[in-house]
C-alpha positions as CSV (number, residue, x, y, z in Angstrom):
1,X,98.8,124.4,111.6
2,X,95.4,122.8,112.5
3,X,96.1,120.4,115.6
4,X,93.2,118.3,117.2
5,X,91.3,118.9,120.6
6,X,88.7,117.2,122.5
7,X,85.9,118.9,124.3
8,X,83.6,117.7,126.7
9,X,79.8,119.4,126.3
10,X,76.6,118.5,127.8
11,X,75.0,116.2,125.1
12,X,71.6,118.5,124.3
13,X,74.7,121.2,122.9
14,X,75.7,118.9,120.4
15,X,72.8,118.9,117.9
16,X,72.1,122.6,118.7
17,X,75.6,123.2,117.8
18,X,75.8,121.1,114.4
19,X,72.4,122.6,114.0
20,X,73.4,126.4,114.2
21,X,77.0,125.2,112.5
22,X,75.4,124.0,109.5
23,X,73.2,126.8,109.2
24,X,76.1,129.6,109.2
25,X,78.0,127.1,106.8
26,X,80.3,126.8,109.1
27,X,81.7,122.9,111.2
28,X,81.2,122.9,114.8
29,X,85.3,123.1,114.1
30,X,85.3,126.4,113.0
31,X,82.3,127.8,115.3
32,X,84.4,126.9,118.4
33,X,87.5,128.3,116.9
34,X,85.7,131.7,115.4
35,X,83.8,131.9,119.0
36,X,87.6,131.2,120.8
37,X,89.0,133.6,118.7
38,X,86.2,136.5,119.7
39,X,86.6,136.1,123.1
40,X,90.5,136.2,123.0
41,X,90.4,138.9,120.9
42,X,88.4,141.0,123.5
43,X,90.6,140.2,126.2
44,X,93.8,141.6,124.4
45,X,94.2,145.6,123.8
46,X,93.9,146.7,120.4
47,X,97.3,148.6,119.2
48,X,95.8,152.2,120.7
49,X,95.3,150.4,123.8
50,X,98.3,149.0,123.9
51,X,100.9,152.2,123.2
52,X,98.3,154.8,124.4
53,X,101.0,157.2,127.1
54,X,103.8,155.1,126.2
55,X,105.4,157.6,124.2
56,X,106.4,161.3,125.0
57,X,106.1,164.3,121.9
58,X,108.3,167.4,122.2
59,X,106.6,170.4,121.8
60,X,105.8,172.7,118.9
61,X,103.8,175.6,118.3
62,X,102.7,174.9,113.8
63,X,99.8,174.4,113.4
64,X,99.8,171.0,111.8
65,X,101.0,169.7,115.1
66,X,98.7,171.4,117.3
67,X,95.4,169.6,114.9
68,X,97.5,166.0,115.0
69,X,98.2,166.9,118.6
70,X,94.1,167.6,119.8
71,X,92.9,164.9,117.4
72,X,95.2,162.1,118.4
73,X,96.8,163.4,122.0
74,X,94.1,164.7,123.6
């Protein structure tokens, strides 16, 4: 659900911004909320990140394990 927001920008940004807006296509709308979403999006682990350690493998000795285990363990 799309829900309204005001901003408060220095006035030379607002032409430069409807300027490079209409150029990629794109409202000033949508650049803000595809910029916000970049940035937030870098802040947050991706799911690697996230559960990387968490869990704990018993061991085995085929060798199917020990390739997953060196490509994705190690």
């Amino acid at each position: 659900m799309k829900a309204k927001l005001n901003l408060t920008i220095e006035q030379e940004l607002i032409p430069i911004s409807k300027k490079y807006a209409r150029a990629q296509g794109i409202s000033v709308s949508q650049l803000v909320e595809k910029l916000l979403r970049q940035l937030t999006e870098k802040e947050s682990p991706n799911f690697s990140e996230k559960w990387q350690g968490k869990f704990q493998t018993e061991e085995r000795q085929d060798a199917r394990y020990t390739k997953l285990q060196d490509r994705f363990l190690k």
